[in-house]
C-alpha positions as CSV (number, residue, x, y, z in Angstrom):
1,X,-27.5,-26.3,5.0
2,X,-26.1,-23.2,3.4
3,X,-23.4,-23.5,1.0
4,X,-20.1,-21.7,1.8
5,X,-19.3,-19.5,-0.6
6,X,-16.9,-16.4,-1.0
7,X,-18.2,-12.7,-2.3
8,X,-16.7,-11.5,-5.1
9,X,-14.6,-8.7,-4.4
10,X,-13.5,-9.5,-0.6
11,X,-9.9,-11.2,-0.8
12,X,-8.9,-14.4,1.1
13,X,-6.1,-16.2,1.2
14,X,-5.0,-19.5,2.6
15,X,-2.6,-19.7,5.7
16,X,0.9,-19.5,4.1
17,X,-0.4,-16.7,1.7
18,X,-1.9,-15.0,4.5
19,X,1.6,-14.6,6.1
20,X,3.6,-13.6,3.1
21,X,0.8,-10.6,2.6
22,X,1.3,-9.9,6.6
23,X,5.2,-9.6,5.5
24,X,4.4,-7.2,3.2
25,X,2.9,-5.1,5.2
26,X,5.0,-5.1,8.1
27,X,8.3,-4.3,5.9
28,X,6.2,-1.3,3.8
29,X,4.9,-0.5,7.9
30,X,8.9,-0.8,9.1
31,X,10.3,1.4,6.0
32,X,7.6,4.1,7.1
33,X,8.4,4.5,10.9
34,X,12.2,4.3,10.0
35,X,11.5,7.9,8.1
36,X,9.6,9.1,11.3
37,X,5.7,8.7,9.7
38,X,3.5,8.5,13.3
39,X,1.2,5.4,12.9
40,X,-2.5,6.1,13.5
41,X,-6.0,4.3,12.6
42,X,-9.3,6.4,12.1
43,X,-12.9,4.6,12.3
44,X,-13.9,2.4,9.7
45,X,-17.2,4.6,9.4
46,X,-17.4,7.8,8.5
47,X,-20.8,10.1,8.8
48,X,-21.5,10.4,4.7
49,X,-21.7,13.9,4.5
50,X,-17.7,13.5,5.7
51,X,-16.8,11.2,2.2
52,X,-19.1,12.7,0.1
53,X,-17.5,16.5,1.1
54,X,-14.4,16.5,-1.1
55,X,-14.2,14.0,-4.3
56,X,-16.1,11.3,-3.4
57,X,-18.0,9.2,-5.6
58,X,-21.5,8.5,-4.0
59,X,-21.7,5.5,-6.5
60,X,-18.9,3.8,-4.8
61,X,-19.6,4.7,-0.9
62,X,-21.2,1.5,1.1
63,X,-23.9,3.0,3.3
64,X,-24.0,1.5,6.7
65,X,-27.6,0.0,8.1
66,X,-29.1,-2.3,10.8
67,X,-30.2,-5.3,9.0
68,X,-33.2,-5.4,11.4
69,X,-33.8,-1.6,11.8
70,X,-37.2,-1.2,12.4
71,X,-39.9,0.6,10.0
72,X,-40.3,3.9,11.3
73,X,-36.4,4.2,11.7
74,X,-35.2,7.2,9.8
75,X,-32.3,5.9,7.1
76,X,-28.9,6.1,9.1
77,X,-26.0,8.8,7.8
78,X,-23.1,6.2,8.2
79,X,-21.0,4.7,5.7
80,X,-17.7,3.1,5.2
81,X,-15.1,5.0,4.3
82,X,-13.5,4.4,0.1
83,X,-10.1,5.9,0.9
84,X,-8.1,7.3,3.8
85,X,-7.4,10.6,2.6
86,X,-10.5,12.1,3.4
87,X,-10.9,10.5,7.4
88,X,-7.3,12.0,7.4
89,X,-8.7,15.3,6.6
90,X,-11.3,15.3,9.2
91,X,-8.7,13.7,11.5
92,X,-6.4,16.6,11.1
93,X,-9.4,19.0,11.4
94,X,-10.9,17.8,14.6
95,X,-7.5,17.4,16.4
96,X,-5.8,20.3,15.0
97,X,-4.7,21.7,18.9
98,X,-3.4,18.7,19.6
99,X,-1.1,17.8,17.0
100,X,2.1,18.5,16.0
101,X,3.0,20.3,12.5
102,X,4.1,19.2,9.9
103,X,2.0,16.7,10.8
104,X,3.7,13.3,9.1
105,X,1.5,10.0,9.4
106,X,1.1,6.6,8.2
107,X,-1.8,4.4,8.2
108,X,-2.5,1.1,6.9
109,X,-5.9,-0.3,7.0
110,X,-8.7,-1.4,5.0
111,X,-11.3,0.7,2.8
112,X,-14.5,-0.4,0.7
113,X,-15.3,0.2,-2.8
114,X,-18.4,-0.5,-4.7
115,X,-17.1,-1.0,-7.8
116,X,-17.4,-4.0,-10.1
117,X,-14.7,-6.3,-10.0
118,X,-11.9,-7.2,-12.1
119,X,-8.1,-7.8,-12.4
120,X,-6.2,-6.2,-9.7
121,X,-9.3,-4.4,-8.0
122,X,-11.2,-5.5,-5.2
123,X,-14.1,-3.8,-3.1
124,X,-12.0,-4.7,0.0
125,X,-8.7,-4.0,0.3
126,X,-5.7,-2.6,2.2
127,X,-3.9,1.0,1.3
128,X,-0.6,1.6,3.3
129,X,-0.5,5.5,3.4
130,X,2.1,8.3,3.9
131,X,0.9,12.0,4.2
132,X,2.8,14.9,5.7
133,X,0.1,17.9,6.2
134,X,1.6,21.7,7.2
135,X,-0.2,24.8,9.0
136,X,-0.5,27.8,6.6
137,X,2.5,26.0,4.5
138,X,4.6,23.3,3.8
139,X,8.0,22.6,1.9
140,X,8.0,21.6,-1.8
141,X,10.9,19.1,-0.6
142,X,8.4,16.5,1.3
143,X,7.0,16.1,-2.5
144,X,10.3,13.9,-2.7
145,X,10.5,12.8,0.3
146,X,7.5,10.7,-0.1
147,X,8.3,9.3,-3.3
148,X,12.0,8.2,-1.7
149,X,10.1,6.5,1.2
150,X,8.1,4.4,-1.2
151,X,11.0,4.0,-3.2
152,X,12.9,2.6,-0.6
153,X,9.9,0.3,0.8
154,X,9.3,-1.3,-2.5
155,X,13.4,-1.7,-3.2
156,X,12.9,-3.9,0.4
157,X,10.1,-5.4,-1.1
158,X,12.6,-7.2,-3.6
159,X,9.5,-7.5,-6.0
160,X,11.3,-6.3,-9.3
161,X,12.0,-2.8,-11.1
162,X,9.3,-0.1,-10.9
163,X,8.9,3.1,-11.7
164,X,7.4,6.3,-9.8
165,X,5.9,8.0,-12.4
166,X,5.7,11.8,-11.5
167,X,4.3,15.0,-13.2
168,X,2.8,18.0,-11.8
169,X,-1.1,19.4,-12.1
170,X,0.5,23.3,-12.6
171,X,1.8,22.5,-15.8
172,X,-1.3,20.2,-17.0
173,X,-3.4,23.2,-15.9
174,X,-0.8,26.1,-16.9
175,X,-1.4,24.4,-20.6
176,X,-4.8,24.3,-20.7
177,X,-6.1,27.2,-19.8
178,X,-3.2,28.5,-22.7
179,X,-4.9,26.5,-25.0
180,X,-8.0,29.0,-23.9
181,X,-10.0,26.4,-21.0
182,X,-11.6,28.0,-18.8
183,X,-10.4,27.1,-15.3
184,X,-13.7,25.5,-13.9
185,X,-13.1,23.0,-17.6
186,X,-9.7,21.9,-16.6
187,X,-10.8,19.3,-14.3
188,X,-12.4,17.5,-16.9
189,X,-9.4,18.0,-19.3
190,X,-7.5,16.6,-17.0
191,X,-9.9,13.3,-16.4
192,X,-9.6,12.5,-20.2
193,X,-5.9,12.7,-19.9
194,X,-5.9,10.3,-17.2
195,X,-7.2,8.0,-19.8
196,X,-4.6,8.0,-21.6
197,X,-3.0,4.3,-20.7
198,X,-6.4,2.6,-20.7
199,X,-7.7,4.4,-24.1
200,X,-4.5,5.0,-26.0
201,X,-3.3,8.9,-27.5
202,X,-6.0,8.2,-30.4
203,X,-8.9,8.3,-28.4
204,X,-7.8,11.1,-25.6
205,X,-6.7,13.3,-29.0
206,X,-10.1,12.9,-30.3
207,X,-12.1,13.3,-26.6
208,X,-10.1,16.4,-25.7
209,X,-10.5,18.3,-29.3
210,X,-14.2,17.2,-29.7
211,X,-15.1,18.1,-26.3
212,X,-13.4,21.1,-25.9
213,X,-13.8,22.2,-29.7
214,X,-9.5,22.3,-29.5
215,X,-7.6,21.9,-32.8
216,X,-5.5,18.8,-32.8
217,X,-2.3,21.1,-33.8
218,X,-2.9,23.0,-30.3
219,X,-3.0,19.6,-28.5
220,X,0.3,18.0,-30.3
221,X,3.0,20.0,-28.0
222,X,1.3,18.4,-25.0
223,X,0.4,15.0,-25.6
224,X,3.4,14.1,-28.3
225,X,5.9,15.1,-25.1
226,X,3.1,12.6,-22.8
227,X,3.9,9.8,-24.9
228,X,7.5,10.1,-26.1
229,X,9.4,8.1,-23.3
230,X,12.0,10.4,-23.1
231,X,14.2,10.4,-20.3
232,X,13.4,13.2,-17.2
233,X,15.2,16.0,-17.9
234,X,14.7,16.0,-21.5
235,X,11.2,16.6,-21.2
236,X,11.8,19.0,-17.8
237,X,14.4,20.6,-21.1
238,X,11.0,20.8,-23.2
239,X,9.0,22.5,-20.6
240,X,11.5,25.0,-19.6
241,X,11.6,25.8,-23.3
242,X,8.2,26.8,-23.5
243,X,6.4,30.0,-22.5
244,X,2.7,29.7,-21.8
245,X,1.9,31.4,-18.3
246,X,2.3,32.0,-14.7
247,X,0.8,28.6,-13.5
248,X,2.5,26.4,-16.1
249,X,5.8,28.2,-15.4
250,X,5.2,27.5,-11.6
251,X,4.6,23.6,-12.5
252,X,7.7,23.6,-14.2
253,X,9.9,25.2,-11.6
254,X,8.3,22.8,-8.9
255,X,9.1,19.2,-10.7
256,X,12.4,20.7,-11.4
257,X,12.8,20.8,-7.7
258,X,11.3,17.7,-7.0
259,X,13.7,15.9,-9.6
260,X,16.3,17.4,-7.7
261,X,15.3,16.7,-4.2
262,X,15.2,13.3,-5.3
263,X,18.5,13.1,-6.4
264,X,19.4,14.7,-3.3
265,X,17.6,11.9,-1.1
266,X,19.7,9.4,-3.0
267,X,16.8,7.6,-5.2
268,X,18.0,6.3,-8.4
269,X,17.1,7.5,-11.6
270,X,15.7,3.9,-12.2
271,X,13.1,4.5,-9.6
272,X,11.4,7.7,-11.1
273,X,10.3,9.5,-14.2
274,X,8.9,12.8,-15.4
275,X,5.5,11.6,-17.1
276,X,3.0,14.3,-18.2
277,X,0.4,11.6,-19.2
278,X,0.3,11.1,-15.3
279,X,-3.1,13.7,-14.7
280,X,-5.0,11.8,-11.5
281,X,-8.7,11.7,-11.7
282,X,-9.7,13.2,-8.0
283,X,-10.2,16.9,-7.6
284,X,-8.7,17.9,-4.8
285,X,-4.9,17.4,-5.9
286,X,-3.2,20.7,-6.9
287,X,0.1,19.9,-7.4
288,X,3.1,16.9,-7.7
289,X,1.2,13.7,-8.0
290,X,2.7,9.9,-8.6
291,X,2.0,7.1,-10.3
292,X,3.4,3.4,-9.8
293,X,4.1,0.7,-11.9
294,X,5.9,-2.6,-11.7
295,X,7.8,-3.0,-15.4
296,X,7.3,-6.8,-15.4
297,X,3.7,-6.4,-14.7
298,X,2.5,-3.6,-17.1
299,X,-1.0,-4.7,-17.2
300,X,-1.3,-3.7,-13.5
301,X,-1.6,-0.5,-13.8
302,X,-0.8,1.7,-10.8
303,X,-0.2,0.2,-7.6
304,X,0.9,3.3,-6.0
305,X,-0.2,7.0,-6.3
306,X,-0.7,10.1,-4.7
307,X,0.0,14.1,-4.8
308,X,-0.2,17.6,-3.1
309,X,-3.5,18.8,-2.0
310,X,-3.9,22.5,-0.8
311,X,-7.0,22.6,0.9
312,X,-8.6,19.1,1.6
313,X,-8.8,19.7,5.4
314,X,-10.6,23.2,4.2
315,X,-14.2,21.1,3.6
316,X,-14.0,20.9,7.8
317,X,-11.4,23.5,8.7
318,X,-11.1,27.1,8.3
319,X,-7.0,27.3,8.3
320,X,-4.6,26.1,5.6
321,X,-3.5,22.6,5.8
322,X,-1.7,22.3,2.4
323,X,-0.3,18.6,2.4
324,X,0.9,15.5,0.3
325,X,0.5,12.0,0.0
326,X,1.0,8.8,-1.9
327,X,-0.7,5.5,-1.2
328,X,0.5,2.1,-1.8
329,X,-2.3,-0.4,-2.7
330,X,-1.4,-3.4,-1.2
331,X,-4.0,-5.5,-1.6
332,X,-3.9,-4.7,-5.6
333,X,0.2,-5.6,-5.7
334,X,-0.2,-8.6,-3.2
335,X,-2.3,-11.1,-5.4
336,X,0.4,-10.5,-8.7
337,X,3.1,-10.9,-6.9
338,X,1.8,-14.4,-5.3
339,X,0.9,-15.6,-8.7
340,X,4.9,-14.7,-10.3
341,X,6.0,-16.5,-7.3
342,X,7.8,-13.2,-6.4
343,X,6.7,-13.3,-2.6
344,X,8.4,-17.0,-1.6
345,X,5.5,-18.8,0.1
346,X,6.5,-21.2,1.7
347,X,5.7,-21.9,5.4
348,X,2.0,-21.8,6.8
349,X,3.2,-21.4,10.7
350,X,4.5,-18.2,12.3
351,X,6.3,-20.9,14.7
352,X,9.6,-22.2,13.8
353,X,9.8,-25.7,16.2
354,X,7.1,-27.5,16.4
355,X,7.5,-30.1,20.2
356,X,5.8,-33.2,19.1
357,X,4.2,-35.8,21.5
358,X,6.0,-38.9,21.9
359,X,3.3,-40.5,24.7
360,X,0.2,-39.1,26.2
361,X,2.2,-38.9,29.6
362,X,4.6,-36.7,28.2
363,X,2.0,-34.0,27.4
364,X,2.9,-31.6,30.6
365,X,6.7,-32.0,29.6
366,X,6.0,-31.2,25.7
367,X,4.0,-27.9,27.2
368,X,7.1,-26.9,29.5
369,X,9.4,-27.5,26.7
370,X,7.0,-24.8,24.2
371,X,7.1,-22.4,27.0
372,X,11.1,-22.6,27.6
373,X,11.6,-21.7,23.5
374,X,9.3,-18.9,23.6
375,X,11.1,-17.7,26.8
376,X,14.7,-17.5,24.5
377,X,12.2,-16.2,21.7
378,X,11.4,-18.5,19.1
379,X,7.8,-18.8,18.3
380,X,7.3,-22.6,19.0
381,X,4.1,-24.8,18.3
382,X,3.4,-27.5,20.8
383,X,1.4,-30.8,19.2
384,X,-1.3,-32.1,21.9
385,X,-3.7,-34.6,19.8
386,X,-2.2,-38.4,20.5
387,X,-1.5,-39.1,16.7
388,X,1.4,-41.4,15.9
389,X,4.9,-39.8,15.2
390,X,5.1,-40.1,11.4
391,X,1.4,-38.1,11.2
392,X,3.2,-35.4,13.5
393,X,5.9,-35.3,11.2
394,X,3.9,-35.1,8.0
395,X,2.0,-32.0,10.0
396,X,4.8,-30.3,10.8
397,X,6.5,-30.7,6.7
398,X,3.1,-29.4,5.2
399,X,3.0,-26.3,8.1
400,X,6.9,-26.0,6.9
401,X,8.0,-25.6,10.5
402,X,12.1,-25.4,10.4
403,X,12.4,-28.1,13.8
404,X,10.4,-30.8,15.5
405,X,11.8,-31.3,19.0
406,X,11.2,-34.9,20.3
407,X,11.4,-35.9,24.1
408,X,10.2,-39.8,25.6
409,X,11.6,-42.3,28.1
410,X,15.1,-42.3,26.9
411,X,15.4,-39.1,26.4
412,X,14.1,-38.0,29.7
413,X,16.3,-40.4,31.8
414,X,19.1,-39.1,29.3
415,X,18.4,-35.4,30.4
416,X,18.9,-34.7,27.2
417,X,16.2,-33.6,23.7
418,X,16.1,-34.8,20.3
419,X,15.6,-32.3,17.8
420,X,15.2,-33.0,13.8
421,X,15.9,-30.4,11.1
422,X,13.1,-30.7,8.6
423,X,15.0,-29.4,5.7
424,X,17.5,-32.1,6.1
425,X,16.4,-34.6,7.7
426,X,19.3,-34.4,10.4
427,X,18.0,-35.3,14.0
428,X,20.7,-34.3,17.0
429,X,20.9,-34.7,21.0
430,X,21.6,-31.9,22.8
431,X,21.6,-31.5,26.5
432,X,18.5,-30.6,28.4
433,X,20.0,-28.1,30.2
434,X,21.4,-25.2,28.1
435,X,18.8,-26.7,24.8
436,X,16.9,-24.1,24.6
437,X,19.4,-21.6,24.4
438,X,21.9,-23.7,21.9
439,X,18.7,-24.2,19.8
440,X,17.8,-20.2,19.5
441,X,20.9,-19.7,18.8
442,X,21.1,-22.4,15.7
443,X,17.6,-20.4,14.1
């Protein structure tokens, strides 16, 4: 007999947990459609040459083969894709003609890592992602707009204060390449940055001036603003301030924008904040990008990020598909929130009534009476093992079903059902001929 046992790094949850991480989802799925993102789902497996194209890490790709492939089959190309980002831009590249641009879209589905795990990472898990993607351009103003949307999904959430940490990559490169980095260095500049919370300022102080042979005096301006906690537009005050070039100047001028357009879109200042230690580690963003935290749960780290990208669709595409996109990870933020006690498990039952089983003879009659409260619309459980009332009972309080509906002899010659509220203990008689009705209406 083989011994059941779970793999590290693939999430499962029991019943009642199950459904308070499907609530999650829908509500983050509801706040996207409400802002007009167009759901789609792309193939769990991509060809590799497709994720490796454009910031992927071959380390972390799962390669997809027949367990039984046989010996003189050649080693297959597939493999499951690590984000959704880069399906998207193949997506967008094979379907161009068809779609309509700006192209806004949501999808929320699973990805695989192969990286070790730990606290808050998994090598399954769930991202619930927003991108907008233009043809030849697209406004600065959808760089708010999908910070507001997340905004307004985790405010729905109810799950505590957070922040939307946003900088821009201009300025991070503007600066750099003023401190005399060459433009093809930048990218690793920017990686040691991105350090910054995990390392401390020490250690990214000493990385960037040894790597880079940089004096520390040269650095100070930078990282001293990165780690102040000033409020937004002091630092955007600081930046304006300063004269270094074209690129940082255009960095500048587009998070003052941003700031702005989220004002406009009514997101409180609570929400967001100007953060230059905020770098993001992949190559292909180019502009804004977002980091997420929840205050009462700093050692989460981000459970949201994102940012422009000019050209990913350009690794399958010869146009310009400059777009932008954040990604909540859900299955990161779902597991802390269970363990605070933020997400109220409770029930383990989508149903609501559960129609007990008085008598073996009554079985058809329990059945009709399931399918009469899921004709009004309440998701109803009907009990067909012969067990004894109380052990129904006891099944339906550990389920947490809100009803149990009870019909036998008495009731039947009454024309009437007996229904028992499970949170009070109060049973009632109603009528068998509107009950249905009257009982949707008391949910």
């Amino acid at each position: 007999m083989i011994k059941p046992r779970a793999l590290s790094g693939f999430p499962e949850y029991l019943p009642a947990q199950q459904l308070a991480f499907n609530r999650v989802l829908s509500i983050i799925r509801a706040t996207y459609e409400a802002h007009g993102f167009t759901p789609i789902e792309t193939s769990g497996v991509e060809h590799r040459d497709v994720l490796t194209a454009k910031g992927g890490d071959d380390a972390e790709i799962y390669a997809l083969t027949r367990l039984n492939a046989g010996p003189d089959e050649r080693e297959t190309d597939l493999a499951l894709h690590f984000d959704l980002s880069v399906p998207l831009a193949r997506y967008v590249a094979q379907n161009e003609s068809q779609l309509v641009f700006p192209f806004q879209r949501s999808q929320i589905q699973k990805v695989w890592r192969g990286e070790r795990p730990q606290a808050g990472r998994y090598r399954e898990f769930y991202q619930a992602d927003i991108d907008v993607i233009g043809r030849g351009s697209l406004s600065l103003m959808y760089d708010a707009v999908l910070p507001a949307v997340v905004s307004e999904a985790l405010t729905q959430l109810d799950i505590g204060p957070f922040c939307i940490r946003i900088n821009n990559r201009q300025v991070l490169q503007g600066y750099f390449e003023g401190l005399g980095l060459a433009p093809a260095a930048v990218p690793q500049a920017l990686r040691i940055l991105d350090r910054l919370e995990k390392v401390g300022i020490d250690r990214v102080r000493a990385d960037l001036t040894t790597t880079f042979c940089l004096n520390e005096e040269t650095l100070s301006p930078l990282l001293d603003l990165a780690t102040a906690g000033l409020a937004s537009e002091a630092v955007l005050a600081e930046l304006e301030g300063q004269t270094v070039n074209a690129v940082f100047d255009a960095g500048v001028a587009d998070l003052q924008r941003v700031l702005s357009g989220l004002r406009d879109l009514g997101v409180p200042d609570s929400n967001f904040q100007l953060d230059l230690s905020v770098a993001r580690g992949l190559g292909y963003y180019t502009g804004t990008v977002y980091e997420t935290r929840l205050l009462a749960f700093p050692g989460l780290g981000s459970i949201c990020s994102g940012g422009r990208y000019e050209n990913l669709v350009g690794n399958f595409h010869t146009g310009a598909f400059p777009g932008v996109g954040m990604s909540i990870g859900v299955s990161r933020l779902v597991p802390a929130l269970l363990e605070a006690g933020l997400l109220g498990v409770s029930a383990a039952t989508t149903a609501q009534v559960l129609v007990t089983l008085l008598q073996p003879e009554f079985q058809g009659e329990a059945l009709r009476l399931g399918a009469e409260l899921r004709a009004q619309g309440v998701n109803t459980e009907v009990y067909l093992e012969p067990h004894r009332l109380g052990q129904q009972l006891r099944y339906a309080d550990r389920k947490g079903f809100r009803l149990a509906v009870m019909v036998g002899q008495t009731e039947l010659q009454a024309g009437q059902v007996r229904v028992k509220d499970l949170q009070t203990g109060e049973e009632t008689v109603v009528g068998r001929a509107q009950w249905a009705h009257d009982l949707r209406r008391r949910l």
